[in-house]
C-alpha positions as CSV (number, residue, x, y, z in Angstrom):
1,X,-48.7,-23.5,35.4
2,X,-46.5,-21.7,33.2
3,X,-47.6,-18.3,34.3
4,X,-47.3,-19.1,37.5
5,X,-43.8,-19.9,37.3
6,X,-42.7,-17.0,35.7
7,X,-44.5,-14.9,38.5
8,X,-42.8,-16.7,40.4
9,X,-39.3,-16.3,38.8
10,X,-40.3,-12.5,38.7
11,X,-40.7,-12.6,42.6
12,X,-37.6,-15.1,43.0
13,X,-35.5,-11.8,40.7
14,X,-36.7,-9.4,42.8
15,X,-35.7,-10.7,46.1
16,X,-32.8,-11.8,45.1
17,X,-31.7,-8.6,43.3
18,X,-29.7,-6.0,45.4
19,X,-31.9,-3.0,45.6
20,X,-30.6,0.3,44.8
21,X,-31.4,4.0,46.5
22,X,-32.7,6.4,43.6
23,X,-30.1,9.5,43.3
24,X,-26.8,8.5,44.8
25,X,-27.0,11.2,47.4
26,X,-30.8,10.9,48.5
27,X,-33.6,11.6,46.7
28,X,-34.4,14.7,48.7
29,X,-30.9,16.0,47.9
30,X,-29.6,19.2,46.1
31,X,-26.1,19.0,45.1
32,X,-23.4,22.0,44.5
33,X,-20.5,21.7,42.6
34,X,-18.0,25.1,41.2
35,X,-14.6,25.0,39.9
36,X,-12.3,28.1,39.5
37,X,-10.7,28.2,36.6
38,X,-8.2,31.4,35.9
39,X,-7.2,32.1,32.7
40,X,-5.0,35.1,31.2
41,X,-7.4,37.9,31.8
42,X,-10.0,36.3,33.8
43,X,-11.5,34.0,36.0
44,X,-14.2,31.6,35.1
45,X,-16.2,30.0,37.3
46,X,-18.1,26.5,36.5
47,X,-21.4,26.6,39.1
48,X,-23.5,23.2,38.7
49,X,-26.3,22.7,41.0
50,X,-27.5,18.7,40.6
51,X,-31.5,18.7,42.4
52,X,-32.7,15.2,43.1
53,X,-36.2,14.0,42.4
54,X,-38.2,15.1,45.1
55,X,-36.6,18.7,45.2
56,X,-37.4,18.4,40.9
57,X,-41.0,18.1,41.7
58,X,-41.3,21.5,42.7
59,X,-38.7,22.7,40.0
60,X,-41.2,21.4,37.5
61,X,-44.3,23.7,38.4
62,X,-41.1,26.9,37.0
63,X,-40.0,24.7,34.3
64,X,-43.5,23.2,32.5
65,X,-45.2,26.4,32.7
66,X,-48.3,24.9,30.7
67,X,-47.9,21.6,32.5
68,X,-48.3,19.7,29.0
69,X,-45.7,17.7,30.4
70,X,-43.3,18.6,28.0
71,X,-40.3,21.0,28.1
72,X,-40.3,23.5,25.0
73,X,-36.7,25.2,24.2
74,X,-38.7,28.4,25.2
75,X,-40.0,27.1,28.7
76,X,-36.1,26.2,28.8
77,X,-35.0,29.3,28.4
78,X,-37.2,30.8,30.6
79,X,-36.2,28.5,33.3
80,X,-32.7,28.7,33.1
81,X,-32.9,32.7,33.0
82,X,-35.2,33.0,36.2
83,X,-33.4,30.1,37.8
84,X,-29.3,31.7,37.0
85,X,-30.5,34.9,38.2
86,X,-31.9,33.5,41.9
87,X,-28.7,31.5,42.0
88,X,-26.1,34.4,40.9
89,X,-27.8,36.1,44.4
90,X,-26.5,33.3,46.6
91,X,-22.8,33.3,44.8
92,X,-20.5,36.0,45.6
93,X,-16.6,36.5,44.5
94,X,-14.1,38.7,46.2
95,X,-10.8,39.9,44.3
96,X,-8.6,41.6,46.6
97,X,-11.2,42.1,49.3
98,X,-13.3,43.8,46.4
99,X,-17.3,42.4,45.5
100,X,-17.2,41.8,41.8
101,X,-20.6,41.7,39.9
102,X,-21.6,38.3,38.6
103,X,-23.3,37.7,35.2
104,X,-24.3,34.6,33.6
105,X,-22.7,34.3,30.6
106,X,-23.5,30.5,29.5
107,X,-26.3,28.3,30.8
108,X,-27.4,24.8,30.0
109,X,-30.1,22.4,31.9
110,X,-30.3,18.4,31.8
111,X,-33.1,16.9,32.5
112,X,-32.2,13.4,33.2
113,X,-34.1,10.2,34.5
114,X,-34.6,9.8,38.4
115,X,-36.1,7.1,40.1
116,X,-40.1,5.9,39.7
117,X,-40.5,7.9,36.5
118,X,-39.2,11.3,38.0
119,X,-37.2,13.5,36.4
120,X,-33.9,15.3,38.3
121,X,-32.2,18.5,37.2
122,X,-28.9,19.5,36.8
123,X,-28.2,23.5,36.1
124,X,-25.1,24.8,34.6
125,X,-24.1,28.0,34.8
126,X,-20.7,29.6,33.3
127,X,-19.9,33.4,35.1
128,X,-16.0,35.0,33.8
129,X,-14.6,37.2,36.1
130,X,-12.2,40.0,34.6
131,X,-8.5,40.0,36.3
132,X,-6.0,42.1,35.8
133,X,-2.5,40.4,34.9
134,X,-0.7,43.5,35.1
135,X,-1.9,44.5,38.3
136,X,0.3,41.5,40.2
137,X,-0.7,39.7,42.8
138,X,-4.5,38.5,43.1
139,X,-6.6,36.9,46.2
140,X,-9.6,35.5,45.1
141,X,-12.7,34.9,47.2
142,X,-15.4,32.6,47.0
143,X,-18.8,32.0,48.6
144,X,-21.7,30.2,47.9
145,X,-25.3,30.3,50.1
146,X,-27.7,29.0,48.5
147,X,-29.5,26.2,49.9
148,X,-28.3,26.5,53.1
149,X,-30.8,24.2,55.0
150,X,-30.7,21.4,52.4
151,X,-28.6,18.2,52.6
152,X,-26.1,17.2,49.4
153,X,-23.2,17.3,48.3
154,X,-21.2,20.2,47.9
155,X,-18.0,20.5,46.2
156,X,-15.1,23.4,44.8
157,X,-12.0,22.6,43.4
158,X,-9.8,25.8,41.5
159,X,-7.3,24.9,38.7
160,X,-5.0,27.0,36.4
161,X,-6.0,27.2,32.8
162,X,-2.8,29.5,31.7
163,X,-1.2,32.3,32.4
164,X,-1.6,32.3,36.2
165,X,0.4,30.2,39.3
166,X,-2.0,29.1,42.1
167,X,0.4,30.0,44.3
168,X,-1.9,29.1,47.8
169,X,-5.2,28.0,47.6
170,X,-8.0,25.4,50.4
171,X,-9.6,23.7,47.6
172,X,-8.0,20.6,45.8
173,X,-7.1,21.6,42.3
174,X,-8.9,18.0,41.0
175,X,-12.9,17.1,41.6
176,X,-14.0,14.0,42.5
177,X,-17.6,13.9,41.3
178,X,-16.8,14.5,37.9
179,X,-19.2,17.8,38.2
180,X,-21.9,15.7,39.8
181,X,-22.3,13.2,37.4
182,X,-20.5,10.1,39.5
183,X,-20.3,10.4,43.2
184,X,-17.9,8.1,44.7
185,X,-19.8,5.4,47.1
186,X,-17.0,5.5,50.0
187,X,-17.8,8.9,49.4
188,X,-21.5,8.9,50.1
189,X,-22.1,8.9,53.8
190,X,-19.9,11.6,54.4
191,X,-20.2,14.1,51.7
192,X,-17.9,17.2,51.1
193,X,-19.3,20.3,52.5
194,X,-17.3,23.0,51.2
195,X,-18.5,26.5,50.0
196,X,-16.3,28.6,50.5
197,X,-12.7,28.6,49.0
198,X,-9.6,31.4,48.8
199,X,-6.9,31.1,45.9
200,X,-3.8,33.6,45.7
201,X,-3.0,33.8,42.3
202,X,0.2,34.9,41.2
203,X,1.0,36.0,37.3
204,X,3.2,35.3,34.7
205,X,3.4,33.0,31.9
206,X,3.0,29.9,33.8
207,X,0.9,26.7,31.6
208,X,-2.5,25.1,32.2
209,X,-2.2,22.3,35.1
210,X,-2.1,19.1,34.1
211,X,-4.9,18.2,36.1
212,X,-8.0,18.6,33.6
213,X,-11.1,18.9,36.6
214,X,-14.0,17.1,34.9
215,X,-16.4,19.4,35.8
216,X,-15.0,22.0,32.8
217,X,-15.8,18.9,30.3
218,X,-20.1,18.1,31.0
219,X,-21.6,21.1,30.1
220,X,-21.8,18.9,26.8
221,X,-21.8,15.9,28.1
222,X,-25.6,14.4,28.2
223,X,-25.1,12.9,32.0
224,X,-26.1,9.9,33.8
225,X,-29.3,8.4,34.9
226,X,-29.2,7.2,39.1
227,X,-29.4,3.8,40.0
228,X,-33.1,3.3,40.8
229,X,-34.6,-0.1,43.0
230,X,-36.9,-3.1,42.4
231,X,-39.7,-1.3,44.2
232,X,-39.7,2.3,42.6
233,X,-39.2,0.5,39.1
234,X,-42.5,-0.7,39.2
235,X,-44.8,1.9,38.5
236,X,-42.4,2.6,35.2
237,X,-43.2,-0.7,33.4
238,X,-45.1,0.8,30.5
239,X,-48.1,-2.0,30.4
240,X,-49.5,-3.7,32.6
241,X,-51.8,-6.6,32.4
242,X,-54.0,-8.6,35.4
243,X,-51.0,-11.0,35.3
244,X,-48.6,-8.9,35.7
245,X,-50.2,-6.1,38.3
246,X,-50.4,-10.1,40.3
247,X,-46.4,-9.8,40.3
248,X,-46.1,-6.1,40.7
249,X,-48.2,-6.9,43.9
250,X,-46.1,-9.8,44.6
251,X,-42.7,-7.8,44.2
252,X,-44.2,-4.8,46.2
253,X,-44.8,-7.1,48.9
254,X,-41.7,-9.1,49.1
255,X,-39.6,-5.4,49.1
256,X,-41.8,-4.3,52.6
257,X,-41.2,-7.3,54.1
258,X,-37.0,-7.3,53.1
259,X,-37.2,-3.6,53.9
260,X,-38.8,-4.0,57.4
261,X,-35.7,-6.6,58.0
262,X,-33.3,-4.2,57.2
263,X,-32.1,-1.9,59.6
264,X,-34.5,0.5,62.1
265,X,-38.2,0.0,61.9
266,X,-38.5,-0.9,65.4
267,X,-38.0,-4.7,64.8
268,X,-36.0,-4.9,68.3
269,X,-38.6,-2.9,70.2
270,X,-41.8,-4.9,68.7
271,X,-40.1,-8.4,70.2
272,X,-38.9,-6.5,73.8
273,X,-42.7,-4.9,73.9
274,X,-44.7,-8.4,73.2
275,X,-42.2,-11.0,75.2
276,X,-42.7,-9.0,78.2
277,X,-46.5,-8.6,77.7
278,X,-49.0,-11.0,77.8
279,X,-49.7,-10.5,73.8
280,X,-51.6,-13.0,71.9
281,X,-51.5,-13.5,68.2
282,X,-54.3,-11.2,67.7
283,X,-52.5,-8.3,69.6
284,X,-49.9,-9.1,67.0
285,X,-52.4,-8.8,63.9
286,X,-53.7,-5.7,65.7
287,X,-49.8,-4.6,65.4
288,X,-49.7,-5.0,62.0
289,X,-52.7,-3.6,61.0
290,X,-51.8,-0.2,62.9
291,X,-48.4,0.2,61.4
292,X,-49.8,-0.5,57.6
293,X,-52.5,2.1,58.3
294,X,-50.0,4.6,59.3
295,X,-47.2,3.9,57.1
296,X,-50.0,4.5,54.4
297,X,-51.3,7.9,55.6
298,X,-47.6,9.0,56.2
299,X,-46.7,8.3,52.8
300,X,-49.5,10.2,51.5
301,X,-48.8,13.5,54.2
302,X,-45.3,13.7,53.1
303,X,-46.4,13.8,49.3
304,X,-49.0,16.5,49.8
305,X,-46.5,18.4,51.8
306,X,-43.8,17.8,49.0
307,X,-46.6,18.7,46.4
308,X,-48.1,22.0,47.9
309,X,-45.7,22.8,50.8
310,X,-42.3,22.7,49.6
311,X,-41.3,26.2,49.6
312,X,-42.0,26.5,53.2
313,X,-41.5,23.4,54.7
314,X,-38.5,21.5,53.9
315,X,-39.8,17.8,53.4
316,X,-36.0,16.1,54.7
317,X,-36.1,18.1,57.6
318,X,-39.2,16.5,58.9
319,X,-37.6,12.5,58.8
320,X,-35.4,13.1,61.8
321,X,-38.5,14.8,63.8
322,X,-41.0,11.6,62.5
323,X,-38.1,9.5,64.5
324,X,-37.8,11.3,67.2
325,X,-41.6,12.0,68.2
326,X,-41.7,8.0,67.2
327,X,-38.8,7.3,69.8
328,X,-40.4,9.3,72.6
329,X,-43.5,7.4,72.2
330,X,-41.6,4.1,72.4
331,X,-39.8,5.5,75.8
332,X,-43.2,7.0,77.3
333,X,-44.8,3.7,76.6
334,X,-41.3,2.0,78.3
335,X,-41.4,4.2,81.2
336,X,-45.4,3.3,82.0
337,X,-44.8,-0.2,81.8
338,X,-42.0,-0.1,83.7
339,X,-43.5,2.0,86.5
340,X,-46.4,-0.2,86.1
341,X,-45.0,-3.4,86.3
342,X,-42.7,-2.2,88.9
343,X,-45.3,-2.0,91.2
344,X,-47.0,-4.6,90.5
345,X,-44.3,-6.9,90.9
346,X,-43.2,-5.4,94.4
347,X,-47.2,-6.4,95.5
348,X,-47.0,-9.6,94.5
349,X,-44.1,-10.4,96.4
350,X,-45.4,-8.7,99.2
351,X,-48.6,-11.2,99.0
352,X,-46.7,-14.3,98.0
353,X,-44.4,-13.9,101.7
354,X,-47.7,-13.3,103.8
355,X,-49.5,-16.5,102.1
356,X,-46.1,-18.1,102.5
357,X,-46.2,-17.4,106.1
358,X,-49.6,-18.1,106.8
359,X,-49.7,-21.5,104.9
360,X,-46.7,-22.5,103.0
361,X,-48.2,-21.4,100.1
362,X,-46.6,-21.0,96.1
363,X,-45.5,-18.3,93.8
364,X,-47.7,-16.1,92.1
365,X,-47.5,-14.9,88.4
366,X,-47.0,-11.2,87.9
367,X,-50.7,-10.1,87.0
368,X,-49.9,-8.1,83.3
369,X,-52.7,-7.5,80.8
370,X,-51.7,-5.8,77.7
371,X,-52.8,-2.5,77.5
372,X,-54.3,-1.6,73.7
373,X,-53.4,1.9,74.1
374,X,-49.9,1.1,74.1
375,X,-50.2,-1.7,71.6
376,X,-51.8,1.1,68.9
377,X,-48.9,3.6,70.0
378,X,-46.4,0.6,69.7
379,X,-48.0,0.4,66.1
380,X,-47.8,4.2,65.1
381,X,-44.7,4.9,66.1
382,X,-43.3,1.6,63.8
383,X,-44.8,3.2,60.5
384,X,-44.8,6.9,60.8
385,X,-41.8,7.6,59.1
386,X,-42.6,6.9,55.8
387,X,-40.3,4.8,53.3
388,X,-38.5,7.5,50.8
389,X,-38.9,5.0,48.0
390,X,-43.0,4.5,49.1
391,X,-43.0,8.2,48.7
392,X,-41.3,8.7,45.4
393,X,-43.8,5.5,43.6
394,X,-46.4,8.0,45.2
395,X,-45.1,11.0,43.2
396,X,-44.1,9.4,39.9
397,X,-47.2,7.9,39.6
398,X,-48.8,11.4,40.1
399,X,-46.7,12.7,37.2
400,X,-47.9,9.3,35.3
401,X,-51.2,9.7,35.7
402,X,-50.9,6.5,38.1
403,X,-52.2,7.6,40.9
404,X,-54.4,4.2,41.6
405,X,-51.5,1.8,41.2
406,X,-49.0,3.3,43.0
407,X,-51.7,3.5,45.9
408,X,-52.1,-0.2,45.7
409,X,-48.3,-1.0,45.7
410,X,-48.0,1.4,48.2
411,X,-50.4,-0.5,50.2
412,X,-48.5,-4.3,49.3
413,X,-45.4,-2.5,50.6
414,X,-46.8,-1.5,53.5
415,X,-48.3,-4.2,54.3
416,X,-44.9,-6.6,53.5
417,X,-43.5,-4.3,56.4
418,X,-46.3,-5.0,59.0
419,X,-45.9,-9.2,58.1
420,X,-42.4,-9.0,59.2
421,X,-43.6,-7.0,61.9
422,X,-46.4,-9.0,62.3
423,X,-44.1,-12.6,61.9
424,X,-41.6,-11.5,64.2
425,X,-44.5,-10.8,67.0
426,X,-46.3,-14.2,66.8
427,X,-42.4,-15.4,67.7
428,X,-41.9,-13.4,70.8
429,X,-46.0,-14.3,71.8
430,X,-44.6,-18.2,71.6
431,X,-41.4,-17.6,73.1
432,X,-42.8,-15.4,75.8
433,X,-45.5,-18.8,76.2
434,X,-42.5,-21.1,76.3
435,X,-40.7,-19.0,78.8
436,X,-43.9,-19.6,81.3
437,X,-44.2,-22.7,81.0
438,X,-40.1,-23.0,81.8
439,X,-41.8,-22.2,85.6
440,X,-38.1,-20.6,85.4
441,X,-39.5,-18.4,88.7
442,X,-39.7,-21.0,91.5
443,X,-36.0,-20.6,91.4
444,X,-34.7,-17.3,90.3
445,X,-37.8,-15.5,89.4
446,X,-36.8,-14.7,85.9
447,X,-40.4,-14.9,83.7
448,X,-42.0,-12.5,86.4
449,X,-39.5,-10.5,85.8
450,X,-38.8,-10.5,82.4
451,X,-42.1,-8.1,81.5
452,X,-39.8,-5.7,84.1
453,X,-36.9,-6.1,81.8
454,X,-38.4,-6.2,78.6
455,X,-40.5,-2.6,79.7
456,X,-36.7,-1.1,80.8
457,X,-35.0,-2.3,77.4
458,X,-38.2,-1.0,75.7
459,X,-37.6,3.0,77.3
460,X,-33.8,2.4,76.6
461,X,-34.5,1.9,72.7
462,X,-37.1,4.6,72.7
463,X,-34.9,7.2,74.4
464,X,-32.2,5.8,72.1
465,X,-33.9,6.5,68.4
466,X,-35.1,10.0,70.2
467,X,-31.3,10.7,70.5
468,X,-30.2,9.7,67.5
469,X,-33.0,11.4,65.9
470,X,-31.6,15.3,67.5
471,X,-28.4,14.3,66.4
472,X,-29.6,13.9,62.6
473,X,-31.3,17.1,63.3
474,X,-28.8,18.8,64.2
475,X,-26.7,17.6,61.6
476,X,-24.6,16.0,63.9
477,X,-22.6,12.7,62.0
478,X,-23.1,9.6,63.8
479,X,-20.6,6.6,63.0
C-alpha cells in the first residue's frame, strides 16, 4: 500500500507540476549575441554564440574527439581554435568603409547542462580592433552571417569603454540577455534578430557609459543551466528500480496524454472526422494505435537525421513541412468526404421525393461507411510531427547509454497522446449515436447532414494547419 501511494504521489507531482521547455529559446536553437566596446585605441568586440541541445549533439562529434565522453583541456583547445576560426569567417567589421582583419585574441567554452542529460554550448570569443584616435571621426561596421538558416536569438548592443563618444549608432547601448545567459520570457516568442549594426564614433576624452552591458562580465561567469520538464527529466534519474521504472512509465504517460490536450495535435479534427462518420469505438482504437505507431517512428527519423544528417539537413526546418504535408492530408481526406457525401446526400433526397410521391413514404439516413483509408491517414497525420521533448529523451539516452528506456518512455508518451486521442473519439462516436437517435432530420434534416458539415470543417482545419505551416516556413510571425 505504501508504495503504491507514493507512485501515486509521484504521478499526482508530475501532473500537477508546470512543465518547462528545455533551452529557453528551443532546443534546436543557436543563439548570437556581440557587443562593441571602443576603447582608447581600439575596438573590442564580445562575440558569444549559445547552441542548444540538439545543435550540441553534433558539436560533440568536434569537441570529444575520442568520444570517451569526457572533454580534456586539449580537446578544448582544439575545439575552440577550429571552431573561432570557422566563426571569424562569418564576422566582418568595416572602419570607414575599410575590411579590417579579425583575430581571436581570447576564447573560452561552457559546457553547461541542457535538458534529458544533454549538454549545450556557449562559445566566447574576444577580437580587438585597432582605431586610430588621432585620425578623427570613425564609422564602424558590423556584420555577422553565420547561421543564417537557423532559428535563435540574435542580439548586438555597442557601448563606450573610454576615450570615445558614440555619437550615432542602431544598436541599444544596454543587452537584454545578459550575453545569453537569461532571456527575457515576454521576450521569447519574438526574439531580436539583429546582425548587423553601424556606430559613428567620435574622439576625445569622453568616460565609459554608465551602462555596464552584461555581456563584457560572463566570460567568467560559470552560466546557467535551462529549465528542463517532468518528461525529459526522466531518463536523468541516476537509478532506477522495477518500482520506480512503474512511475517513470506512469509519469511518461500522464505527460502524452496532458501534451495531446494542449494546443495542436489535431484534437478538433479527430472529433469533426468521427462525429460525421459512422465510427465505432473500434475505429477509435484503430485511431490510436496509428498515431502511437507513427509518433514513434517519427521520433526515431528525426533522431537519426539529427545523429548522421545534421550538416546537411537542418532538423528545425523539417517541423513546419511534417505540419504542412500533415494538414494537406487532413484537407484531401476533407475534400473526398465532402465530395463524397455530397453526392450521396443529393441521391438520397432524390429517392426519398420519388418514394414520397409514390407512397407517402419516410426519410432515409444518409448511407456513410467509414472509409479505413482515411481513418489510417486521419491517424498519421495526428503523430507525424514528433514531440521535441520525445526527441531529446531519445538523444540523451543515446549519450547515456539508455537507449532501451528512453524507447519505452518514448513509447508511454506516445501512447498518453493516442488515449486522449483515443478518449476524445469514443465521445464524438456517442455523441454522433445520440445525435441519431435525436431523429433531429424529420424536421430540419440536421444528422444527415452533419457528416456534410463535419467533412467541410474537416478540409477547413486541414487547409488551415497547411497555411500556417508555409507561414512558419517562411518565417513569417503569426500572432
Amino acid at each position: 500500500m505504501n508504495r503504491l501511494l507514493i507512485i501515486f504521489a509521484a504521478l499526482l507531482c508530475a501532473v500537477a507540476a508546470r512543465p518547462a521547455g528545455a533551452h529557453p529559446m528551443g532546443n534546436f536553437s543557436i543563439n548570437h549575441y556581440a557587443a562593441l566596446l571602443p576603447a582608447g585605441g581600439e575596438l573590442q568586440l564580445s562575440y558569444h554564440l549559445d547552441i542548444a541541445e540538439l545543435p550540441t549533439v553534433d558539436e560533440m562529434r568536434s569537441l570529444d574527439a575520442n568520444g570517451d565522453g569526457q572533454i580534456s583541456a586539449e580537446e578544448k583547445s582544439a575545439y575552440l581554435a577550429a571552431k573561432g576560426a570557422t566563426l571569424t569567417k562569418g564576422l566582418s567589421v568595416r572602419v570607414n568603409g575599410r575590411p579590417v582583419p579579425l583575430a581571436v585574441s581570447g576564447a573560452d567554452l561552457q559546457i553547461r547542462p541542457g535538458a534529458a542529460g544533454l549538454p549545450i554550448l556557449l562559445v566566447l570569443l574576444e577580437y580587438r580592433v585597432q582605431l586610430d584616435h588621432g585620425a578623427g571621426r570613425q564609422v564602424v561596421e558590423y556584420a555577422d552571417v553565420n547561421y543564417p538558416t537557423r532559428t535563435g536569438w540574435r542580439e548586438v548592443i555597442a557601448s563606450n569603454r573610454g576615450g570615445w563618444k558614440i555619437d550615432d549608432s542602431d544598436v541599444p547601448a544596454r543587452d537584454v540577455s545578459n550575453g545569453l545567459l537569461n532571456y527575457p520570457a515576454d521576450l521569447i516568442s519574438a526574439p531580436p534578430q539583429v546582425t548587423t549594426a553601424r556606430i559613428v564614433l567620435e574622439p576625445g576624452d569622453f568616460p565609459s557609459d554608465a551602462i555596464q552591458p552584461a555581456g563584457a562580465q560572463t566570460a567568467s561567469g560559470s552560466g546557467a543551466s535551462t529549465p528542463r520538464d517532468r518528461f525529459t527529466q526522466l531518463i536523468m534519474t541516476p537509478h532506477f528500480s522495477a518500482g520506480f521504472l512503474v512511475v517513470a512509465l506512469g509519469i511518461a504517460f500522464f505527460l502524452g496524454t496532458f501534451h495531446a490536450m494542449s494546443p495542436g495535435h489535431g484534437k478538433t479534427v479527430v472529433a469533426a472526422y468521427l462525429v460525421g462518420s459512422r465510427g465505432t469505438s473500434r475505429h477509435a482504437l484503430l485511431l490510436g494505435g496509428v498515431v502511437t505507431v507513427t509518433h514513434v517512428a517519427g521520433v526515431f527519423l528525426l533522431g537519426i537525421i539529427v545523429l548522421l544528417l545534421s550538416k546537411y539537413v537542418v532538423p528545425e526546418h523539417l517541423y513546419p513541412w511534417l505540419s504542412f504535408a500533415s494538414g494537406m492530408m487532413i484537407f484531401i481526406v476533407g475534400v473526398q468526404q465532402w465530395v463524397i457525401r455530397s453526392a450521396a446526400l443529393r441521391g438520397a433526397i432524390a429517392s426519398e421525393e420519388n418514394h414520397d410521391v409514390t407512397s407517402g413514404g419516410h426519410s432515409h439516413a444518409l448511407p456513410d461507411q467509414i472509409s479505413l483509408g482515411n481513418l489510417v491517414a486521419m491517424g498519421v497525420s495526428g503523430g507525424m510531427v514528433p514531440c521535441p521533448s520525445a526527441l531529446l529523451v531519445l538523444l540523451g539516452a543515446i549519450s547515456l547509454g539508455r537507449t532501451g528506456l528512453g524507447l519505452v518512455l518514448i513509447v508511454a508518451f506516445s501512447i498518453g497522446m493516442a488515449t486522449a486521442l483515443v478518449g476524445l473519439g469514443f465521445v464524438a462516436v456517442h455523441a454522433r449515436q445520440f445525435l441519431s437517435r435525436l431523429n433531429w432530420h424529420r424536421s430540419i434534416g440536421f444528422t444527415r447532414r452533419l457528416p456534410l458539415l463535419s467533412s467541410a470543417l474537416v478540409a477547413l482545419l486541414g487547409l488551415g494547419i497547411a497555411v500556417q505551416a508555409l507561414l512558419s516556413a517562411a518565417g513569417i510571425s503569426r500572432p
